[in-house]
Residue frames as qw, qx, qy, qz and C-alpha x, y, z in Angstrom:
[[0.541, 0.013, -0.256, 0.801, -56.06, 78.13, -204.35],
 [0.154, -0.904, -0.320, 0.236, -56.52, 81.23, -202.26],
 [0.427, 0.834, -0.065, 0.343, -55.22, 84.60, -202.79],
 [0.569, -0.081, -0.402, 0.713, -52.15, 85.58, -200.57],
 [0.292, -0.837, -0.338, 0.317, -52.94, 88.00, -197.83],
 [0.429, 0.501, -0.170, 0.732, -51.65, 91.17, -198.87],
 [0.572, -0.545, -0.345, 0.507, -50.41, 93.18, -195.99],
 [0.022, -0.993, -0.117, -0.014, -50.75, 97.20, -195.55],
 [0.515, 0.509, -0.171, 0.668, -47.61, 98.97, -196.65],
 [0.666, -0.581, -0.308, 0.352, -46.07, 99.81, -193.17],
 [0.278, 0.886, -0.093, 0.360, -44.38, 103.26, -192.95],
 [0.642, 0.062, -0.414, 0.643, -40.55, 102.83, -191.45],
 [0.518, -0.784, -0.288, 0.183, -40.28, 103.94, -188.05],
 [0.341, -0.707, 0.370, 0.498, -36.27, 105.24, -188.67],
 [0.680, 0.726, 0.030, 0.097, -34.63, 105.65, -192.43],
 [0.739, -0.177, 0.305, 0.574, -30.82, 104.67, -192.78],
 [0.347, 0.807, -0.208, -0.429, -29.47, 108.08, -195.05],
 [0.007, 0.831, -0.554, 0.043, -25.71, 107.53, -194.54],
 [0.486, -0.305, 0.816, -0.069, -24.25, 103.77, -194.18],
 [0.759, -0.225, -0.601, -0.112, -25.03, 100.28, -193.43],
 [0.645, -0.443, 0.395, -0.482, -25.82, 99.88, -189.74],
 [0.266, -0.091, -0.943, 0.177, -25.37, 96.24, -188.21],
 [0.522, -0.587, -0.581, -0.215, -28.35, 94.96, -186.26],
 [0.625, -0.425, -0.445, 0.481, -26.80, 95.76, -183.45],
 [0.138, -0.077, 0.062, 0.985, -26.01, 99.61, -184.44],
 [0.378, -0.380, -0.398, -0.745, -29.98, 99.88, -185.47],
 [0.549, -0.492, -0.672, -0.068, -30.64, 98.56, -182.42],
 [0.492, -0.341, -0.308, 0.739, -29.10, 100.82, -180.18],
 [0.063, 0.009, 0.180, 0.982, -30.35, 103.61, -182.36],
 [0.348, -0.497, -0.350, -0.714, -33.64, 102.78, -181.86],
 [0.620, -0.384, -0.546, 0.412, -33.46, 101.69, -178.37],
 [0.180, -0.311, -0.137, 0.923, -32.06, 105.77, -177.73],
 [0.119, -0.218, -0.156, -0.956, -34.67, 107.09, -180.24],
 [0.585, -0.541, -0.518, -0.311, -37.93, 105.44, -178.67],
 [0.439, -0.503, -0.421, 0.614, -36.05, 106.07, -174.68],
 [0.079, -0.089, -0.055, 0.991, -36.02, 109.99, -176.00],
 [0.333, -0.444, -0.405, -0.727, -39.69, 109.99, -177.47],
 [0.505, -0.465, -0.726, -0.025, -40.61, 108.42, -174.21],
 [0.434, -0.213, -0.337, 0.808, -38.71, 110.57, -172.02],
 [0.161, 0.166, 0.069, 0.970, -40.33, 114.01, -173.39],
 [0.089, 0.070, 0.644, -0.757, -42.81, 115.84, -171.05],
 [0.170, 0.471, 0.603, 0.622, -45.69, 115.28, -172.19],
 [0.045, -0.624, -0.295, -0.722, -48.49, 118.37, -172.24],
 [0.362, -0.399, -0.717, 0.442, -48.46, 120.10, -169.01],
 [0.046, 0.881, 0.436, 0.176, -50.85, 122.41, -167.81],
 [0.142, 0.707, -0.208, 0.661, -50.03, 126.30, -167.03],
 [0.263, -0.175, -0.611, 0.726, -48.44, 126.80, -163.91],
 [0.182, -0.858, -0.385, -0.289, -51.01, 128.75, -161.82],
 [0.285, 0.561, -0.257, 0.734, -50.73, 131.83, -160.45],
 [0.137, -0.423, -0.647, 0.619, -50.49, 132.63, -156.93],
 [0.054, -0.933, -0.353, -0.033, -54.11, 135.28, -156.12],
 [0.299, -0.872, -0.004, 0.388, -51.67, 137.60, -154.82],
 [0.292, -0.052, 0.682, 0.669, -49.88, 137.94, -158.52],
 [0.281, 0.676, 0.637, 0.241, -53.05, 138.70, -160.08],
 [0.019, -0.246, -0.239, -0.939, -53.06, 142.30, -161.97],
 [0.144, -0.511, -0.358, -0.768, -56.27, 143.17, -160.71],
 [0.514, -0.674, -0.471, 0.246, -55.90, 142.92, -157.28],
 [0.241, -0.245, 0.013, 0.939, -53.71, 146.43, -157.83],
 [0.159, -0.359, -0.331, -0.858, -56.78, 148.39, -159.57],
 [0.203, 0.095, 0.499, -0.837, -59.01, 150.46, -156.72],
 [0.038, -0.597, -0.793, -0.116, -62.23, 150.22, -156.45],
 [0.094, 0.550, 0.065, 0.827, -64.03, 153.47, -156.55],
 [0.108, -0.151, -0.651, 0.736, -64.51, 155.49, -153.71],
 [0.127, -0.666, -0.688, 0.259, -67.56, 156.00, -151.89],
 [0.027, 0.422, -0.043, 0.905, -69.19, 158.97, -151.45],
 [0.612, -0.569, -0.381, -0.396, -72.15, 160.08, -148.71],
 [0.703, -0.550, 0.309, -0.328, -72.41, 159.69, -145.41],
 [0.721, -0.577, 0.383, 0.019, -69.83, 157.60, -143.86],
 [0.702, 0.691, -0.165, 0.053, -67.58, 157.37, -146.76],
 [0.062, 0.684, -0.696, 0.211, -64.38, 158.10, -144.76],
 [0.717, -0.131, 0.658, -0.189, -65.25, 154.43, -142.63],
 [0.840, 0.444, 0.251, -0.184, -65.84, 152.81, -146.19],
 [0.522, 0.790, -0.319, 0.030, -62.58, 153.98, -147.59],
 [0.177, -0.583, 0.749, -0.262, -60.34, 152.19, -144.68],
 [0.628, -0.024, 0.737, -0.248, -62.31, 149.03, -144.61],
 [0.124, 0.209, -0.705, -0.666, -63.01, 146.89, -147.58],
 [0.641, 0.076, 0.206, -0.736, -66.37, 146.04, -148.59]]
């Protein structure tokens, strides 16, 4: 004689507290919990930001100095 396969102790998927369910009540309950796990978003990246939102397009650059400075200070470089 062989030994009987033993089979890995399976960990329940849902856990009855309160009742007795029919088949038909456990089915519907997991039917709705496995349509909600499916349903939920999964990881999405960070919205991006628009360039013109960025914080550091509002900090100056330093003015020039020298010889044509005033032309340098109207025009970006």
């Amino acid at each position: 004689m062989t030994a009987p396969e033993e089979k890995p102790q399976e960990q329940a998927l849902l856990k009855v507290v309160k009742g007795t369910p029919d088949d038909h009540q456990l089915a519907a309950l997991t039917a709705v919990v496995a349509g909600l796990a499916s349903a939920a978003p999964a990881e999405a990246e960070p919205e991006r930001r628009s360039e013109w939102a960025n914080p550091a397009r509002r900090v100056r650059r330093p003015l020039q100095h020298g010889p044509g400075a005033w032309r340098a200070s109207g025009f970006p470089g």
